[in-house]
C-alpha positions as CSV (number, residue, x, y, z in Angstrom):
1,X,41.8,112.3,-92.2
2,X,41.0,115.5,-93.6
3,X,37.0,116.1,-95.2
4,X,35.5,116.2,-98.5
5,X,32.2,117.9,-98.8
6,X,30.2,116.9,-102.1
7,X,27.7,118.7,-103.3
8,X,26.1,117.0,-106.1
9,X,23.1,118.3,-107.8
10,X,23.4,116.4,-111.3
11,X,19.3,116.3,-111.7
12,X,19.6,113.6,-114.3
13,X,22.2,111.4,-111.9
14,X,23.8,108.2,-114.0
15,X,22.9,110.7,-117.1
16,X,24.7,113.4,-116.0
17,X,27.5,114.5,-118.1
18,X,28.8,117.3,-115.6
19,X,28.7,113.8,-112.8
20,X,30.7,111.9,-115.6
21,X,33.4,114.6,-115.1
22,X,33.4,114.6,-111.1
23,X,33.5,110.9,-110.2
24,X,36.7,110.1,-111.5
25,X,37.9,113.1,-109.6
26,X,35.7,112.4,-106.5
27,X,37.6,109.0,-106.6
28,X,41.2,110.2,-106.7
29,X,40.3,112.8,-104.0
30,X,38.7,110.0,-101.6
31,X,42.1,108.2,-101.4
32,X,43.2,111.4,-99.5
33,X,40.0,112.7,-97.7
34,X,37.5,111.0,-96.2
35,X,34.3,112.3,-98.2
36,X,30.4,113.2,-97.4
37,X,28.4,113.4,-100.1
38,X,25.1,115.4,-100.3
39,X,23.3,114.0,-103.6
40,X,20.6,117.1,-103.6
41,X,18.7,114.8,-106.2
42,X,18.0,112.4,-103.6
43,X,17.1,114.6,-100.5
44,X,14.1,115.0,-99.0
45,X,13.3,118.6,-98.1
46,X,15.7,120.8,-100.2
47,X,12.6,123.6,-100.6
48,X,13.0,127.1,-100.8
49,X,12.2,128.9,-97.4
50,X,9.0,130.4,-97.1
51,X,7.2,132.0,-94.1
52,X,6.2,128.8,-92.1
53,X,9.9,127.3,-92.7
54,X,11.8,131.1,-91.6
55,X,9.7,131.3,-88.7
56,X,11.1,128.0,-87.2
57,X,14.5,129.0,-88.6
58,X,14.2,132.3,-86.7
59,X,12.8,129.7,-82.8
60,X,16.2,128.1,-84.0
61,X,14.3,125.0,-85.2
62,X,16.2,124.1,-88.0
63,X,15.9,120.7,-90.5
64,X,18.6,117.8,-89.0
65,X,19.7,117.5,-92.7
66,X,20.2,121.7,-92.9
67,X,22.3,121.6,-89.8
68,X,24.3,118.6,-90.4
69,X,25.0,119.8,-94.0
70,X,26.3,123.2,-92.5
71,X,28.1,121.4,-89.7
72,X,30.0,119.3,-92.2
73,X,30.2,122.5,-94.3
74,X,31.6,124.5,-91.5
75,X,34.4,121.8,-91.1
76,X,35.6,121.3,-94.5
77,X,38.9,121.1,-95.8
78,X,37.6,120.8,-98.9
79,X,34.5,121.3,-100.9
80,X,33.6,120.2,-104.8
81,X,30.2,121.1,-106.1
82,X,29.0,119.1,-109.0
83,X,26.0,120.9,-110.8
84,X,24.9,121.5,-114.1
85,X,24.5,125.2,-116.0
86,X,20.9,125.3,-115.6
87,X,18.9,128.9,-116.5
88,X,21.6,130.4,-116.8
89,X,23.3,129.4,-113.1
90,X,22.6,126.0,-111.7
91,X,19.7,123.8,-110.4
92,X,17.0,125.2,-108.0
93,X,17.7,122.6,-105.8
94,X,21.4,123.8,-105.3
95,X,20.2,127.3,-104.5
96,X,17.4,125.6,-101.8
97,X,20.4,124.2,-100.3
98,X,22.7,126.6,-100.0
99,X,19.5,128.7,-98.5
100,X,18.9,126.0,-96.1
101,X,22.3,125.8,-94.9
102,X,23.7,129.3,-94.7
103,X,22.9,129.2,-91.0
104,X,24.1,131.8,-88.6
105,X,26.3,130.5,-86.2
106,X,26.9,127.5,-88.1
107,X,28.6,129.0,-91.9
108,X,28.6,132.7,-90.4
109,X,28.1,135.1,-87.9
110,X,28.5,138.9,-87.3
111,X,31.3,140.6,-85.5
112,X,28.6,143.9,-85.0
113,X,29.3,145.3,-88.2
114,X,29.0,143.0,-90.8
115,X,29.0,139.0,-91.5
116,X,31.7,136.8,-90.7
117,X,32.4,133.7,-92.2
118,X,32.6,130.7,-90.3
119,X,34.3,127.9,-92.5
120,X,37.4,127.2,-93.1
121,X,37.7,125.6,-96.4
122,X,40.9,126.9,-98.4
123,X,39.5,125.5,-101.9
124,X,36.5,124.8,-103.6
125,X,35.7,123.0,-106.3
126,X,33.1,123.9,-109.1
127,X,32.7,121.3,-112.2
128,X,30.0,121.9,-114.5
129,X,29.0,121.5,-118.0
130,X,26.7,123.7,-120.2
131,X,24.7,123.2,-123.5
132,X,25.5,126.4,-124.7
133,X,29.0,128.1,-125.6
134,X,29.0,130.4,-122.5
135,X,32.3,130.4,-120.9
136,X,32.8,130.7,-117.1
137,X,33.6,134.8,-116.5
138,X,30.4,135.6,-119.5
139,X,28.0,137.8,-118.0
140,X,25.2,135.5,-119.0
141,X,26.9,132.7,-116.3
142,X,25.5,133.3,-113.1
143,X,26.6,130.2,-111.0
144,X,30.1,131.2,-110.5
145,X,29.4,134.9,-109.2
146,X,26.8,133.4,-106.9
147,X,29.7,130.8,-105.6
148,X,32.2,133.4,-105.5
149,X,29.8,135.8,-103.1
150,X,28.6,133.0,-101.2
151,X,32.4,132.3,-100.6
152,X,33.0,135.5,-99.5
153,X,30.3,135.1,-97.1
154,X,31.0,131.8,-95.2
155,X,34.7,132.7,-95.5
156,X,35.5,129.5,-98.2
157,X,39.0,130.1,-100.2
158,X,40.0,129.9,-103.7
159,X,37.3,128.7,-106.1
160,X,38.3,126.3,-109.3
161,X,35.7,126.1,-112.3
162,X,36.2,123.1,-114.6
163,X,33.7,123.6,-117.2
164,X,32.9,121.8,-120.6
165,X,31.0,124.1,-122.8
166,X,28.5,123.9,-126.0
167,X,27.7,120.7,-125.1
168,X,24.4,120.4,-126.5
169,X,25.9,121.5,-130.0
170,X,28.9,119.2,-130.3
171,X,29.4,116.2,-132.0
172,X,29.5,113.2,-130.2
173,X,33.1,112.6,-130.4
174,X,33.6,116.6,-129.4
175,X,31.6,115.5,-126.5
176,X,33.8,112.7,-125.4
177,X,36.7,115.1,-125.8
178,X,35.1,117.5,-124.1
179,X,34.2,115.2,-121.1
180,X,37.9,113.3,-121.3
181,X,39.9,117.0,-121.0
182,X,38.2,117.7,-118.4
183,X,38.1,114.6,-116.5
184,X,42.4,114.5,-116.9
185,X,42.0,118.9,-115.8
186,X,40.6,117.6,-112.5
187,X,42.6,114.4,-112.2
188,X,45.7,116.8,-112.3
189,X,44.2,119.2,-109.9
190,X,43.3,116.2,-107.7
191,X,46.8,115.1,-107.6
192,X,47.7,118.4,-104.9
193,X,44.1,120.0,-104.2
């Protein structure tokens, strides 16, 4: 069976209205892939790297959670990130993981000249929501040229943004409508992704 990689980092968890959007499409997509799911939320050790932590990085002593995130990474057929539009990108934590696991030999290497990526997902999945009306593509959203780059990096495919926007000024029933056309956007997508 093929693999799923989740990365969730939906800070407020069973309140989370970006998560209210990807489990319904985490579901469909677990009838076809066999899924591992790193809830960032609930990890222990998802810190920045500072000069203690790149040291051991640099004897090749690396965190068992880092390496068997980029491992499982690395392998993908398929990976969906579920995070919120947080500062104008995503959650810390997301950024501490994607630090952690951007290991060389692992996600990428170098061919002598530049970096090579060493993944070989086709398609990644990106579903967020954000308080404010700033669309995917604005200059002020930084998440998805961060993904894009990172991408480019580790050699990951085609990127998808489902994104509900000006959430935080929206009725409650614009909410729900929100949340619903984007749950049956990914449910579609799910269908041949």
């Amino acid at each position: 069976m093929k693999k799923l990689v989740v990365i969730d980092a939906c800070v407020r968890q069973g309140e989370s209205r970006t998560r209210r959007i990807a489990e319904p499409v985490i579901s469909a997509l677990a009838e076809r892939y066999e899924v591992v799911r790193y809830n960032l939320p609930e990890m222990e050790g998802i810190v920045p790297l500072d000069p203690g932590l790149f040291e051991e990085r640099g004897r090749g002593d690396v965190p068992a959670w880092a390496l068997r995130a980029a491992r499982d990474i690395a392998s993908a057929d398929r990976i969906l990130i579920a995070a919120p539009f947080w500062d104008m990108s995503f959650p810390a934590a997301l950024k501490c993981f994607f630090e952690q696991t951007s290991l060389f030999d692992v996600t990428f290497t170098d061919d002598g000249t530049t970096c090579v990526g060493l993944c070989k997902a086709p398609k990644v999945l990106y579903i967020t929501t954000r308080g404010m009306d700033i669309p995917t593509g604005d200059p002020r959203e930084q998440a998805t040229p961060y993904l894009r780059a990172l991408g480019s990096l580790w050699n990951l495919g085609e990127l998808t943004v489902i994104s509900a926007c000006n959430m935080d000024y929206s009725t409650p029933a614009g909410i729900e409508a929100k949340l619903s056309a984007c749950i049956a956007e990914g449910l579609a997508l799910a269908r041949d992704w």
